[in-house]
Wavefront OBJ file of the C-alpha trace (Angstrom):
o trace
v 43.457 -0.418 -39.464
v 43.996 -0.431 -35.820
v 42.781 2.560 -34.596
v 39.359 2.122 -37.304
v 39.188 -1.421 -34.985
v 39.167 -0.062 -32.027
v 36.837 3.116 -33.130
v 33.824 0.863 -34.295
v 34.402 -1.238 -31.162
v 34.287 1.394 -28.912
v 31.405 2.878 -30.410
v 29.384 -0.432 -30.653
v 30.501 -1.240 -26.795
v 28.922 2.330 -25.908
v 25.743 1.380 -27.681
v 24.969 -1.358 -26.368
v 25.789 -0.635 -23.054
v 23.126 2.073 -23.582
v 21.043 -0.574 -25.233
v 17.828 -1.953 -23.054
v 18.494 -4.965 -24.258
v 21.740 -5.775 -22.351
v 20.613 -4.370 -19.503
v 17.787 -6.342 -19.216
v 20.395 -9.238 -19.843
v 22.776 -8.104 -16.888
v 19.821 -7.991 -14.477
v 18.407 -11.322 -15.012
v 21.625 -12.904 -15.330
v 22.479 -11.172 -11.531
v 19.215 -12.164 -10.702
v 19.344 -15.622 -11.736
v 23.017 -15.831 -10.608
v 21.935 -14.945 -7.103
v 19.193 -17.264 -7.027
v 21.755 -19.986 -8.434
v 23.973 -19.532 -5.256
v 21.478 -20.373 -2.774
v 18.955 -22.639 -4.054
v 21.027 -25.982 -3.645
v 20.829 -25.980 -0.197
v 17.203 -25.271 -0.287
v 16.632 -28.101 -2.491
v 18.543 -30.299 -0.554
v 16.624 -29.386 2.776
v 19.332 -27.143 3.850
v 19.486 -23.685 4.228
v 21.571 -20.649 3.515
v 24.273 -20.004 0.430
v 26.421 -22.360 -1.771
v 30.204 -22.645 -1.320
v 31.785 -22.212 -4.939
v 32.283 -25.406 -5.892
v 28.405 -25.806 -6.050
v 27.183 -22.618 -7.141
v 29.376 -22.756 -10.148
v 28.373 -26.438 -10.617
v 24.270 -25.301 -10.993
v 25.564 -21.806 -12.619
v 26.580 -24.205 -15.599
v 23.459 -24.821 -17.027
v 22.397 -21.266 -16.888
v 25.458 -20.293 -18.777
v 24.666 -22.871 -21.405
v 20.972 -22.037 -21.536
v 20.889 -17.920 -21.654
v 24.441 -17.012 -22.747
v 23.906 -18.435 -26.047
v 20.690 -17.330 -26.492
v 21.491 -13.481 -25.583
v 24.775 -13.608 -27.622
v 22.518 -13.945 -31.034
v 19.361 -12.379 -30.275
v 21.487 -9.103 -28.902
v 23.908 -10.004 -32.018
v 21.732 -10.319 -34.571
v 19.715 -6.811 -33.045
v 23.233 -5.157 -33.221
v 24.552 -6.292 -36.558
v 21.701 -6.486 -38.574
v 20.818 -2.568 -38.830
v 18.204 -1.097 -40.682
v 18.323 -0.145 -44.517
v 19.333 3.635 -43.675
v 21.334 2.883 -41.136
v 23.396 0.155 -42.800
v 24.098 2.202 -45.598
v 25.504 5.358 -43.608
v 27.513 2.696 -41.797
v 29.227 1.233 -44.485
v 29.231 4.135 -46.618
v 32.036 5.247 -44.169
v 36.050 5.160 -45.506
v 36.648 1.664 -43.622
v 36.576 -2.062 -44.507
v 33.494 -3.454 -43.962
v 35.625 -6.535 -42.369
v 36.745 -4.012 -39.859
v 33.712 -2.315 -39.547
v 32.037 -6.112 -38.168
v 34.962 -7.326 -36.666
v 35.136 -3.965 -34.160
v 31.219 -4.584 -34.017
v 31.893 -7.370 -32.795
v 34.534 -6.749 -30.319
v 32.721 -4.074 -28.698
v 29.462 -6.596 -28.290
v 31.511 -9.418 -26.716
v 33.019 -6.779 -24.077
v 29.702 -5.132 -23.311
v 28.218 -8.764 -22.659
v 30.954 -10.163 -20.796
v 31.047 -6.766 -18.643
v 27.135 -7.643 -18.191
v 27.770 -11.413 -17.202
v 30.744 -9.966 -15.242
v 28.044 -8.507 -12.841
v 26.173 -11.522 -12.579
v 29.202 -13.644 -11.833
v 30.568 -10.711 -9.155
v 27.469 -10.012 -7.239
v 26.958 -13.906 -6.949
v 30.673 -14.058 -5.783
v 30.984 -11.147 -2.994
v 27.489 -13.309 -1.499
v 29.123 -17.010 -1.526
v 32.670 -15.438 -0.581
v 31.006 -13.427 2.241
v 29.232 -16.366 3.674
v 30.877 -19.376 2.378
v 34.458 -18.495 2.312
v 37.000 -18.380 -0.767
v 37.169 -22.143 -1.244
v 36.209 -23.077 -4.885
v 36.974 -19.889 -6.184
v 39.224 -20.844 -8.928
v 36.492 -22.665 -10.941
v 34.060 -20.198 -10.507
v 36.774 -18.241 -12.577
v 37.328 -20.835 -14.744
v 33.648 -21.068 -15.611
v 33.491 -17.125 -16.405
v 36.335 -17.588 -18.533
v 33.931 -20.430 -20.261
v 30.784 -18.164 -20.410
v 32.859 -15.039 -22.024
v 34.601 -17.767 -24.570
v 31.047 -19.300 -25.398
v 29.849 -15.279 -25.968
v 32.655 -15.092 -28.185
v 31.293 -18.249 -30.434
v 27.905 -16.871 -30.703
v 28.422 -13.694 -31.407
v 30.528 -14.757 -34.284
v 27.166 -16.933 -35.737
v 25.705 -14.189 -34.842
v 27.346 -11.608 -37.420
v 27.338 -14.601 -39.501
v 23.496 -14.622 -39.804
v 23.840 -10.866 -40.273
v 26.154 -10.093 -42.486
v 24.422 -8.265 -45.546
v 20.471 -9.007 -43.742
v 19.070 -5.367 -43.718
v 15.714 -4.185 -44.005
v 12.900 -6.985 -44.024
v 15.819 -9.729 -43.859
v 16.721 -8.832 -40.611
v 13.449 -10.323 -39.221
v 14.672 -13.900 -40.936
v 17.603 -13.519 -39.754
v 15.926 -13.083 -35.851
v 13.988 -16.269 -36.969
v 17.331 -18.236 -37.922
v 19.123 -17.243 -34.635
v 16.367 -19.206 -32.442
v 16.376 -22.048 -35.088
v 20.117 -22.122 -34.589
v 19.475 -21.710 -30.646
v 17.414 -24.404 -30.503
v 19.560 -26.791 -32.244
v 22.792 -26.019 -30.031
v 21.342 -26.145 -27.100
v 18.465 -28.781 -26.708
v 17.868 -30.473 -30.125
v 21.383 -31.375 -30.648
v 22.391 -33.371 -27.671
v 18.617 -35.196 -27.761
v 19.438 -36.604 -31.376
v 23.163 -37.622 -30.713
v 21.733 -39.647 -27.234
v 18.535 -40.951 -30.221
v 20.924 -42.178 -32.299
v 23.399 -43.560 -29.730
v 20.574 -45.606 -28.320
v 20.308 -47.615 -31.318
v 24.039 -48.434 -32.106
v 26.485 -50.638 -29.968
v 28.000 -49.546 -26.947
v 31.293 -49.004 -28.436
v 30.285 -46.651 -31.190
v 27.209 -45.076 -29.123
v 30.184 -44.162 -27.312
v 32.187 -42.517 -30.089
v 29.414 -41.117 -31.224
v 28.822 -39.378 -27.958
v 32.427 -38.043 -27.797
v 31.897 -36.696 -31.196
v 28.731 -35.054 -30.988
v 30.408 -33.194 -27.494
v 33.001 -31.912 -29.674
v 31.576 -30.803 -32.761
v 28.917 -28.760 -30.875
v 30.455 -25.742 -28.696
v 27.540 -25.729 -26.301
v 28.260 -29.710 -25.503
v 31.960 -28.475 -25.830
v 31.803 -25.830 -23.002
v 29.856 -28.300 -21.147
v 32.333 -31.211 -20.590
v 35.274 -28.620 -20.431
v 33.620 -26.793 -17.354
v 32.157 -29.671 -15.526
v 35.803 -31.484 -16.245
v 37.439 -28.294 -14.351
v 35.279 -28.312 -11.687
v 34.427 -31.762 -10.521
v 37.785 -33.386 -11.889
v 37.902 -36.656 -13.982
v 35.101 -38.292 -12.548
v 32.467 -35.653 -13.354
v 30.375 -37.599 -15.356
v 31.292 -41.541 -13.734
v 31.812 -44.488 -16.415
v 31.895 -41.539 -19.465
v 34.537 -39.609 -18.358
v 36.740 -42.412 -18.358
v 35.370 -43.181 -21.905
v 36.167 -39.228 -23.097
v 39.682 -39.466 -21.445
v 40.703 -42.714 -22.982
v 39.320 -41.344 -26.429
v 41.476 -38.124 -26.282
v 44.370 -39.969 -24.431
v 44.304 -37.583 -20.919
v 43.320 -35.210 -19.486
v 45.503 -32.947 -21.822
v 44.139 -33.946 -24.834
v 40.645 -33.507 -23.874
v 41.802 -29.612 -22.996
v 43.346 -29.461 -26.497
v 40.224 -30.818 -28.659
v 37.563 -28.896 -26.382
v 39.579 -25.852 -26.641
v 40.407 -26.235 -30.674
v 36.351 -26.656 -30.918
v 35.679 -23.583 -29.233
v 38.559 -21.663 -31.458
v 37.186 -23.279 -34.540
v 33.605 -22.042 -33.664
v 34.445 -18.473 -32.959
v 37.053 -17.773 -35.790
v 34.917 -19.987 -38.722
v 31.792 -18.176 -38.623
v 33.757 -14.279 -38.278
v 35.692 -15.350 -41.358
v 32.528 -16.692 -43.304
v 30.623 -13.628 -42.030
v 33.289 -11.064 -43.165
v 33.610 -12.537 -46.637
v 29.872 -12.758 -46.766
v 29.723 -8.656 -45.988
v 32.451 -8.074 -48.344
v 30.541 -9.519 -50.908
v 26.388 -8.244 -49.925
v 24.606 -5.443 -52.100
v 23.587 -2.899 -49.868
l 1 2 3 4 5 6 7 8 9 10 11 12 13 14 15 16 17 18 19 20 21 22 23 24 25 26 27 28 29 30 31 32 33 34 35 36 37 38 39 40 41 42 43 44 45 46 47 48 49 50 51 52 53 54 55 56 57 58 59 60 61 62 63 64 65 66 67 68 69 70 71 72 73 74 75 76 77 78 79 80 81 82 83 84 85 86 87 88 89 90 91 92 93 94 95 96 97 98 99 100 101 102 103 104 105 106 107 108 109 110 111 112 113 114 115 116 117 118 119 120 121 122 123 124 125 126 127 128 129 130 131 132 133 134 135 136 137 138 139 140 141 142 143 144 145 146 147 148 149 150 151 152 153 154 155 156 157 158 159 160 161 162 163 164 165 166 167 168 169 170 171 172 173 174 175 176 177 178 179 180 181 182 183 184 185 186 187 188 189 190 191 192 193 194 195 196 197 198 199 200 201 202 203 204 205 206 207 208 209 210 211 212 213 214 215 216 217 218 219 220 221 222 223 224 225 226 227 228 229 230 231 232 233 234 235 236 237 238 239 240 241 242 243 244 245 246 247 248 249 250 251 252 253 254 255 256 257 258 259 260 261 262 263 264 265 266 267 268 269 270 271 272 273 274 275 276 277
């Protein structure tokens, strides 16, 4: 099982590395990434590059914005083959578990290699004329942006599984829906509805809302890491008290991102296992 694992992931990472798709991806993010780096200063009325500690503060929001967004459209391209295809695929002597999960695999590496560009080129410019300082959440943040790949990817195959033919143009439709809600509707309804409760539970329902959605997850986690516990004033204070330290907080962020990558690959291989193609 093994070596049929790593066989469909090494053929899906060669794909897609061939694929336009991620290649477009890898050049905007480098392109965007670059940008990132120096436009603080130039906003501020400064000039020349970001240390670290800024560019990977304004890199955040990138992540959160195009990472997810790639992860399903490129996932959902990827895993959701056409009729003839699909059935030569899984006509072949291996589990069709295996068959997605090494689909899968191979994806996530090919995008993280692609990010990995963004993230380096950006890095060799603020290390050549900023200096190392900051470097470890830069790090930390790419370690964020490959985890948050991971989770959408996953919802990604999950939307797939067993869409072929005409359904894989639904299933398209369903990753922006899903897009959509993660990363702009979501956080706009839980700050709705916190305006019209009392402090105390617009509070905890705040907290909540950060850790049931991964992008709002990712968020707090990276901004935590790189601007300490004071990132976001009066609320941090609030999210640290509600998950008793600083240690906590790690724990729940990091069991919300687990949760969201391994639930949707499970649902998604039992929902191949069981499609008619």
């Amino acid at each position: 099982m093994k070596g049929a694992f790593l066989l469909c992931a090494r053929q899906e990472l060669l794909l897609a590395v061939r694929s336009r798709w991620t290649q477009i991806f890898a050049f905007v993010f480098a392109g965007l990434s670059l940008a990132v780096s120096a436009s603080g200063y130039a906003l501020s009325g400064g000039h020349g590059i970001q240390d670290f500690a800024r560019t990977s503060a304004s890199l955040v929001q990138l992540v959160l914005l195009l990472v997810p967004l790639s992860a399903l459209l490129i996932g959902v391209l990827s895993l959701a083959p056409e009729r003839g295809a699909a059935e030569l695929l899984f006509s072949q002597p291996l589990g069709r578990p295996v068959i997605l999960l090494g689909q899968v695999a191979g994806l996530w590496a090919a995008l993280t290699a692609a990010q990995a560009i963004g993230f380096g080129a950006a890095g060799v410019v603020v290390f050549s004329n900023a200096g190392g300082e900051g470097l470890a959440g830069f790090l930390v943040l790419f370690a964020g942006s490959s985890v948050l790949t991971a989770v959408f990817l996953g919802i990604a195959a999950l939307l797939s599984a067993g869409a072929v033919g005409r359904r894989r143009a639904r299933a398209l439709a369903l990753a922006l829906v899903v897009w959509f809600i993660a990363v702009v509707l979501f956080d706009v309804a839980a700050l709705g509805l916190a305006s019209l409760l009392r402090s105390g539970t617009a509070s905890r329902v705040l907290i909540v809302s950060v850790l049931v959605n991964p992008v709002g997850a990712l968020r707090t986690g990276a901004l935590l890491a790189l601007q300490g516990t004071t990132a976001f004033g009066s609320a941090s204070l609030a999210f640290l008290r509600f998950t008793k330290g600083t240690v906590g907080a790690g724990l729940l962020l990091g069991g919300s991102l687990l949760l969201w990558t391994v639930v949707p690959l499970a649902l998604a291989t039992r929902r191949l296992s069981r499609a008619d193609i």
